[in-house]
DRENRO-981422 format. One record per residue: residue number from 1; x, z, y of N, C-alpha, C in turn. Coordinates in pm, whole numbers, padded with zeros to 5 digits, m for minus. Layout:
# residues N
 drenfi    n.u    n.w    n.v   ca.u   ca.w   ca.v    c.u    c.w    c.v
    NUM      X      Z      Y      X      Z      Y      X      Z      Y
...
***
This chain:
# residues 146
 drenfi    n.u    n.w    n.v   ca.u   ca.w   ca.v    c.u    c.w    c.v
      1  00284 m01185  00295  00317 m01061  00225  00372 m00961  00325
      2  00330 m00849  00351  00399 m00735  00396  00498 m00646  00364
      3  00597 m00633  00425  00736 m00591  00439  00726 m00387  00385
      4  00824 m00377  00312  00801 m00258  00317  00761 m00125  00436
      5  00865 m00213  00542  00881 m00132  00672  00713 m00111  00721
      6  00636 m00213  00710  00491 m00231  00758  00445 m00150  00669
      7  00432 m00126  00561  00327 m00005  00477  00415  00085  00531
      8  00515  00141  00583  00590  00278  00584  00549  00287  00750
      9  00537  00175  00811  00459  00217  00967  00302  00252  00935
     10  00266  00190  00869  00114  00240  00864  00123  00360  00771
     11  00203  00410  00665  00146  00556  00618  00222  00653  00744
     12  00294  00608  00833  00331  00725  00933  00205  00724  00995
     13  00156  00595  01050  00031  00622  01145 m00088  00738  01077
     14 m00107  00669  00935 m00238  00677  00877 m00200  00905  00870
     15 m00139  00941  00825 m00023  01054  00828 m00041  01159  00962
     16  00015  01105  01061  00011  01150  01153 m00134  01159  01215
     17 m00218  01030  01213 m00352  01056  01229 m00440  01199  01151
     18 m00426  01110  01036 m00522  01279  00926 m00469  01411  00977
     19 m00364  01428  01027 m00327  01572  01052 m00360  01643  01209
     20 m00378  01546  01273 m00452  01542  01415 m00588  01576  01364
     21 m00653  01497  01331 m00804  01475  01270 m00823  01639  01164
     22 m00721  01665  01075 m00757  01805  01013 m00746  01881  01106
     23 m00648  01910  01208 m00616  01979  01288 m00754  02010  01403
     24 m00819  01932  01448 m00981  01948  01547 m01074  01969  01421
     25 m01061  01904  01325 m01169  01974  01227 m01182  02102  01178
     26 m01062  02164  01157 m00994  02340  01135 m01058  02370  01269
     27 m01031  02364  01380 m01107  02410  01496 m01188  02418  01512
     28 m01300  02300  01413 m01420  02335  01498 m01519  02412  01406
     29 m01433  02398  01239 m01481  02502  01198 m01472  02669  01220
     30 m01325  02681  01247 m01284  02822  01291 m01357  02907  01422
     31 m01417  02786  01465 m01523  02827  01577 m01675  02893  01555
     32 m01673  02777  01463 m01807  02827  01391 m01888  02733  01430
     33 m01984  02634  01374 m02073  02542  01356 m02163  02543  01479
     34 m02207  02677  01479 m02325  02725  01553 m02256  02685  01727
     35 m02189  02752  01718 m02072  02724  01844 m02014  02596  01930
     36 m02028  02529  01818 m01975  02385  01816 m02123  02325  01878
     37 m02230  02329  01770 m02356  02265  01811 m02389  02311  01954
     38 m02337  02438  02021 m02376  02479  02159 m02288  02413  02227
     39 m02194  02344  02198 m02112  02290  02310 m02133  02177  02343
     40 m02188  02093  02200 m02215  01924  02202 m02343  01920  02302
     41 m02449  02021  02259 m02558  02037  02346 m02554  02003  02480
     42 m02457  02121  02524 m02424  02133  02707 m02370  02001  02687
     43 m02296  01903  02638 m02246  01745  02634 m02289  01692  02678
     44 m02460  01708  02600 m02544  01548  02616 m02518  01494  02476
     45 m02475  01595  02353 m02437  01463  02235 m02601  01503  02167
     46 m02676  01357  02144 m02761  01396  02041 m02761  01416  01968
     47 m02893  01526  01902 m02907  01563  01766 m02782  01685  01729
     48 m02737  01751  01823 m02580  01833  01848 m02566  01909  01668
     49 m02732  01980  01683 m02731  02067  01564 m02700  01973  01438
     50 m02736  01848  01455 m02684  01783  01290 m02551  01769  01347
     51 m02517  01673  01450 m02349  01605  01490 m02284  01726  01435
     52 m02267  01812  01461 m02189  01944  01506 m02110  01937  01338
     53 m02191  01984  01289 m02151  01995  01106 m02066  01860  01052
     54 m02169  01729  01097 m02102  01618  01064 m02004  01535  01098
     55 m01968  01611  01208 m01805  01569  01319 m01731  01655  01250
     56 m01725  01804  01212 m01601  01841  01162 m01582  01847  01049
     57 m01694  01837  00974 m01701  01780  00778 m01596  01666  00831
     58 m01617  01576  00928 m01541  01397  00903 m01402  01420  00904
     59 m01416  01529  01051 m01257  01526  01054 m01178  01578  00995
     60 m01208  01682  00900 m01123  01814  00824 m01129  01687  00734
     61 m01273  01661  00668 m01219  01575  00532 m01149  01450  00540
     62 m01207  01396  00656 m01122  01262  00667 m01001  01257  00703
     63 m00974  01361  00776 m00863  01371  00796 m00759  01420  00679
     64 m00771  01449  00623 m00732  01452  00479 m00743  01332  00360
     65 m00822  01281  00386 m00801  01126  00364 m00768  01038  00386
     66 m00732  01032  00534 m00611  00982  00558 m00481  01021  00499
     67 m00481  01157  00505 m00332  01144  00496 m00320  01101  00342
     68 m00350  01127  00255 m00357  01103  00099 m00409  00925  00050
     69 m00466  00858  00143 m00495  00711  00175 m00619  00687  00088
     70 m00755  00777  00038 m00819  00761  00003 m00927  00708  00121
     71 m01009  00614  00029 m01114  00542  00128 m01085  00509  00250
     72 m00950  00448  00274 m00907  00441  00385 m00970  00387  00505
     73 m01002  00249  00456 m01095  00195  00580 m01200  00249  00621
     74 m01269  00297  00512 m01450  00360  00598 m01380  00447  00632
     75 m01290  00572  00555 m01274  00716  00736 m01228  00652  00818
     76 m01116  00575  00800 m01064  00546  00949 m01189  00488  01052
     77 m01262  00385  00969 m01389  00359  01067 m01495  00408  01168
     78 m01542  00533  01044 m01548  00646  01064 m01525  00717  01197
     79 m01376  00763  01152 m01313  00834  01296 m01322  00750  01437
     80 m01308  00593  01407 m01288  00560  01553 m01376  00595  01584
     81 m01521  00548  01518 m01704  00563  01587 m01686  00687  01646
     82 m01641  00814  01575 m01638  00903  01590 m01560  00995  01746
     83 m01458  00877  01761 m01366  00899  01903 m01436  00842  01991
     84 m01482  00745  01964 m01541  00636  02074 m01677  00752  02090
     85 m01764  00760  02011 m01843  00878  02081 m01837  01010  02158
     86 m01712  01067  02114 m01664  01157  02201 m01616  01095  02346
     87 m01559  00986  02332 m01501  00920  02458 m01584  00910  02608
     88 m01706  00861  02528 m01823  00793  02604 m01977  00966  02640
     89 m01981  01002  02547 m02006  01152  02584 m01943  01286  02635
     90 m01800  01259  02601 m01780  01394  02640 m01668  01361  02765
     91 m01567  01255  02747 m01422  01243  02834 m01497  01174  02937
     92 m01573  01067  02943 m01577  00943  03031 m01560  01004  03162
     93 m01687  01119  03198 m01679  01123  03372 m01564  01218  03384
     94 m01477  01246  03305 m01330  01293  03332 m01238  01254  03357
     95 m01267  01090  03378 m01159  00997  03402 m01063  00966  03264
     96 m00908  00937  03309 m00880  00894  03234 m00799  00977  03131
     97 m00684  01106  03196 m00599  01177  03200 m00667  01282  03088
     98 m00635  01333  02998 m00627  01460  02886 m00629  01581  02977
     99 m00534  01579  03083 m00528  01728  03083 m00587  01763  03214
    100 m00683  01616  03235 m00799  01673  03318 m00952  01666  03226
    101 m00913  01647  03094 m01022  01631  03022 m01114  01489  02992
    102 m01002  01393  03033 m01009  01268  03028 m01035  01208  02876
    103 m01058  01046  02877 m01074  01009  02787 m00946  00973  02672
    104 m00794  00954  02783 m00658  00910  02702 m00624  00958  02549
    105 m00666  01098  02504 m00645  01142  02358 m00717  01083  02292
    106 m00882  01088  02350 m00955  01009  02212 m00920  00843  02227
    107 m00938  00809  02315 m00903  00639  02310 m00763  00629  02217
    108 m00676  00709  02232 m00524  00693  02140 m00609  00699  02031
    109 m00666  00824  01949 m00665  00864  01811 m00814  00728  01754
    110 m00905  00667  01885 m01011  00555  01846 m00917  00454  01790
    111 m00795  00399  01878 m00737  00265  01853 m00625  00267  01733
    112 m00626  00427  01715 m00529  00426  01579 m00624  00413  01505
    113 m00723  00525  01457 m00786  00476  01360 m00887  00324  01327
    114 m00856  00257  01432 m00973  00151  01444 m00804  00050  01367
    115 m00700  00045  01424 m00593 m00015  01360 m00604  00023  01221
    116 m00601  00100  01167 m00575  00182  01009 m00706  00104  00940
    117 m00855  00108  00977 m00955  00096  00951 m00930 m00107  00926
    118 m00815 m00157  01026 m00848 m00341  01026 m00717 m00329  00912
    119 m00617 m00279  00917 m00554 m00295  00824 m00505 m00273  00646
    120 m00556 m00159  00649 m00540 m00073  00544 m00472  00015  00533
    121 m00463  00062  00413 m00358  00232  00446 m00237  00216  00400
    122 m00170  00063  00361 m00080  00056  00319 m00008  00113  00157
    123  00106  00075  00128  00108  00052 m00005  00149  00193 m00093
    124  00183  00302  00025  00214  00430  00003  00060  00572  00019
    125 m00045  00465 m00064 m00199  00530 m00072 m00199  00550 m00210
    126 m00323  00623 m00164 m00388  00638 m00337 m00489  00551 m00352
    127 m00563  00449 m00237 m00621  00393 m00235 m00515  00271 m00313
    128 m00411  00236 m00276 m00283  00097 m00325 m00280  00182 m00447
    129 m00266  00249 m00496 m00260  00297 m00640 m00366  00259 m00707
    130 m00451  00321 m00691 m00627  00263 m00770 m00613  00082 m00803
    131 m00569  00054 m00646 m00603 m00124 m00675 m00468 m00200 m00760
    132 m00370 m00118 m00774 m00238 m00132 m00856 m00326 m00152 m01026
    133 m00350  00002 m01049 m00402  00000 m01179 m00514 m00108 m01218
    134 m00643 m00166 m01083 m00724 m00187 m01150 m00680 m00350 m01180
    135 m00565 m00409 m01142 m00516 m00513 m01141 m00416 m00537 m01253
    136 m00370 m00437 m01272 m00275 m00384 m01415 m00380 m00444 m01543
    137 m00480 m00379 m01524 m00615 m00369 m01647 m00651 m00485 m01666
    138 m00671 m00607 m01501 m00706 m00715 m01541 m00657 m00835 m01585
    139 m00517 m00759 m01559 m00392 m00879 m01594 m00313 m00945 m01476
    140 m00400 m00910 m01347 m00327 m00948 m01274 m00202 m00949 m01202
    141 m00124 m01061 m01195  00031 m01031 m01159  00071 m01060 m01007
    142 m00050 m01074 m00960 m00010 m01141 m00783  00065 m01011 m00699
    143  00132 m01055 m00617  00203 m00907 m00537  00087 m00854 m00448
    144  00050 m00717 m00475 m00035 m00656 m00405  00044 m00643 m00238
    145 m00069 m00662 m00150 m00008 m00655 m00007 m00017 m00513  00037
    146  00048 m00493  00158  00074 m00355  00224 m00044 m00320  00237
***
């Protein structure tokens, strides 16, 4: 059974993640789509003109799903694929360092969400709400875990 403290570490993670994740998704809409698809291009990311739309749809929405703990595991899944492809297309020959354009930010925000994605979103979701009720309905009395 999981400790309260453990669902209250994972809704900080899950929390702090979505708002990172809304936060590059607001960007890359505020940029403009078109803009975005010209940058993935110069990347090397394939297919840029679909990615482009479907990287910041993930992150604005998912990132918002995180924070609210809906569908927790597929966005978080989601996002890592999603870091790990940026990692490997866009940071890699930047080494390791961020603020040489390295891979260190996305590998952080891959291994959080890839954590969130093995664990769950913990008991302070709306996802732990849904499975509260649908266990309520069936009678079941077992202690739901974090």
């Amino acid at each position: 059974m999981r400790t309260t403290s453990t669902s209250i570490g994972l809704t900080v993670l899950r929390v702090v993640l979505g708002v990172v994740f809304i936060a590059h998704g607001a960007q890359k809409v505020g940029q403009g789509i078109p803009a975005v698809a010209s940058g993935f291009s110069g990347m090397g990311v394939p297919f840029a003109e679909v990615a482009a739309p479907l990287v910041a749809g993930l992150e604005l929405v998912g990132g918002a799903f995180l924070v609210l703990g809906v569908a927790t595991r597929v966005v978080a899944a989601l996002l890592a694929v999603d870091m790990v492809a940026a990692g490997v297309l866009a940071h890699s020959e930047a080494g390791f360092f961020a603020q040489s354009g390295g891979f260190e930010f996305v590998l952080v925000l891959a291994a959080g969400s890839l954590a969130v994605a093995l664990t769950g979103p913990g008991r302070f979701s709306l996802d732990a709400v849904v499975l509260r009720a649908r266990r309520r309905r069936r009678g079941v009395e077992e202690p739901l875990a974090a």
